[in-house]
N, C-alpha and C positions, 0 to 999 in steps of 0.2 A: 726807667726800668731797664732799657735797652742798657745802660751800662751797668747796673747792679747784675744785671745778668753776663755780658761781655767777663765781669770783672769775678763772677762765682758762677763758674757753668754750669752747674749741678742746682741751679737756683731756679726755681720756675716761676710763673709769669704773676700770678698772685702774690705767692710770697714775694717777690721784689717789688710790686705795688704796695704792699702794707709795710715793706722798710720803708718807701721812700715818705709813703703818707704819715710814718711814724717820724722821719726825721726833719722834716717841713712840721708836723705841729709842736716839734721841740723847740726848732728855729723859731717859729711864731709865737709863739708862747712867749717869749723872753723877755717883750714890753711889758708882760704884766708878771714881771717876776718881783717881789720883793724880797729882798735881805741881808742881812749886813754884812754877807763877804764885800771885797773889794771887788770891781768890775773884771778883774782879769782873773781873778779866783772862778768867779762865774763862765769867765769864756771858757778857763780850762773844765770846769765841768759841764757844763754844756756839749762842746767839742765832743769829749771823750763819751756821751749818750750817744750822740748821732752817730759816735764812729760805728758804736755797738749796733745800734739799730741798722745801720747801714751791712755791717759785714758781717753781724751775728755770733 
């Protein structure tokens, strides 16, 4: 949280708690992902949630 906030000053202490727990159970999730993109199709969407969750 101490960097979601360093990195968005305007950010407070809550909401950079629910990005970060948003973008941990994105990451965690991904063992039980099924589907038939290819695995790097996957990491780039993946990727690109957490960034969202992460910087909003």
């Amino acid at each position: 949280m101490d960097v979601l906030i360093r990195l968005n000053p305007g950010l407070d202490v809550e909401s950079a708690r629910v990005r970060a727990q948003a973008a941990f159970g994105l990451m965690n999730s991904t063992p039980f992902l099924r589907s038939h993109l290819q695995r790097d199709q996957v990491a780039t969407v993946l990727r690109d949630m957490v960034h969202r969750a992460l910087h909003g």
